[in-house]
C-alpha positions as CSV (number, residue, x, y, z in Angstrom):
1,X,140.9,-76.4,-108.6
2,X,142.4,-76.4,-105.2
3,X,140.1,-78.8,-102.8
4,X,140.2,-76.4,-99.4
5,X,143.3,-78.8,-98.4
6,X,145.4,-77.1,-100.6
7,X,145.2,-79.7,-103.0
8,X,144.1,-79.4,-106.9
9,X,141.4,-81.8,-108.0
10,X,139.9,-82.3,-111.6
11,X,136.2,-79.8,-112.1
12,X,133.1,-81.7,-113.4
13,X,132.3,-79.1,-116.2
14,X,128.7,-79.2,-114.1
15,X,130.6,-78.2,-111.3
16,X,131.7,-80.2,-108.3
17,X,134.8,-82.6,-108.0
18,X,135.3,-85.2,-110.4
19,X,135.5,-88.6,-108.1
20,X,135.3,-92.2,-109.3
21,X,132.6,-94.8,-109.1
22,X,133.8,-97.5,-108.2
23,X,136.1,-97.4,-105.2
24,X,136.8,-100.9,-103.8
25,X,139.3,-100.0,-100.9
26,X,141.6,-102.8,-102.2
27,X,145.5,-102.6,-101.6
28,X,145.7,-104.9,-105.1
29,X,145.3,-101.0,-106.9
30,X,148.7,-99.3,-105.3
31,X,150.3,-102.8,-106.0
32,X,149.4,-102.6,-109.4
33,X,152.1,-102.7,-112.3
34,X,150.1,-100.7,-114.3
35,X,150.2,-97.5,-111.8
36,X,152.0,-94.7,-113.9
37,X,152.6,-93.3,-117.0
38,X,152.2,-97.0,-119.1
39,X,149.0,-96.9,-118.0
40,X,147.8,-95.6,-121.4
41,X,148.6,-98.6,-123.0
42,X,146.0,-100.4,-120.9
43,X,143.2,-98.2,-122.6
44,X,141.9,-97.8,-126.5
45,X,143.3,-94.1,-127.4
46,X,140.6,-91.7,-127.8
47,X,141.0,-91.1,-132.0
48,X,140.9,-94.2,-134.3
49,X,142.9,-97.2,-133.5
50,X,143.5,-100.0,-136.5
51,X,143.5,-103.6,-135.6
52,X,147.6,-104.3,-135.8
53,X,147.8,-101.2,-133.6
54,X,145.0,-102.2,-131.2
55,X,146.9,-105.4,-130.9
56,X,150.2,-104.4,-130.3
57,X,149.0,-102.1,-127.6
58,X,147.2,-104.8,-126.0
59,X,150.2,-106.9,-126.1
60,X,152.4,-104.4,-124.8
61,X,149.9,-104.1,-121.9
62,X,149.5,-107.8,-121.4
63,X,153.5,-108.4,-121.1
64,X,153.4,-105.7,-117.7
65,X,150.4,-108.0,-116.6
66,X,152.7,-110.8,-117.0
67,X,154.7,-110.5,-113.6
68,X,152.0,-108.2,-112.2
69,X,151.5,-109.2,-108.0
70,X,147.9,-108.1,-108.4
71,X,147.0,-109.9,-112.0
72,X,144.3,-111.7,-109.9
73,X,142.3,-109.5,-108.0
74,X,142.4,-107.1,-111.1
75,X,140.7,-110.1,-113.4
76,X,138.6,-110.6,-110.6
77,X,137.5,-106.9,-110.2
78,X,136.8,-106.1,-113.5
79,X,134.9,-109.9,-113.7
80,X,132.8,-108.3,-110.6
81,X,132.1,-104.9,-112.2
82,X,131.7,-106.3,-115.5
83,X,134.2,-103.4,-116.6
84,X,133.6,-102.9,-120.6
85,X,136.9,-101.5,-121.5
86,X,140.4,-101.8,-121.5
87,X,142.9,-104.8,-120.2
88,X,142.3,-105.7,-117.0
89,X,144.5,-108.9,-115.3
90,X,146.2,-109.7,-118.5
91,X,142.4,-109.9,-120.4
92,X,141.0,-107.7,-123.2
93,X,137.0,-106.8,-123.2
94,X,136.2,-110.1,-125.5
95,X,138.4,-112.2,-123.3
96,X,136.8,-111.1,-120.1
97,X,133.4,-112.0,-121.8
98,X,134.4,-115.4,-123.3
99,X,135.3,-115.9,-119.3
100,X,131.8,-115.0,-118.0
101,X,130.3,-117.0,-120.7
102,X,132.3,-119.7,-119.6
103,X,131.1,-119.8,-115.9
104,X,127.6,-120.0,-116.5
């Protein structure tokens, strides 16, 4: 739906603009090797996902956090928000945990 800008912007089915959350401001996000279209890989897929297939995906997302300039304050974000999901600076959801368990 066009914003008044001339600009299209997702519709909350309730109406309004879709917007995120979180917003942190930080310059680590456009740095980011996961900006683009591998960023699926960095998510669970919305249908079933077995274990050797969860694993490669994760794996295929880990290696572009390898080299990534913002691997730190990504970990350190998703640390901060206590982000549930996904691989965040090279770390899966039980990883981040084990982490946080590990600092108290």
């Amino acid at each position: 739906m066009p914003d008044g800008n001339g600009s299209y912007r997702p519709v909350s089915p309730k109406g309004g603009f879709l917007v995120s959350a979180q917003r942190s401001g930080e310059e680590w996000q456009l740095r980011a090797a996961c900006r683009g279209p591998q960023a699926s890989v960095f998510f669970p897929p919305g249908t079933f996902e077995r274990k050797d297939e969860k694993l490669a995906r994760e794996g295929r997302a880990k290696e572009i956090c390898r080299t990534c300039p913002s691997k730190r304050p990504c970990l350190d974000y998703a640390i901060s928000i206590r982000e549930p999901h996904g691989i965040w600076g090279g770390l899966n959801e039980a990883e981040r945990k084990g982490l946080m368990i590990q600092a108290v």
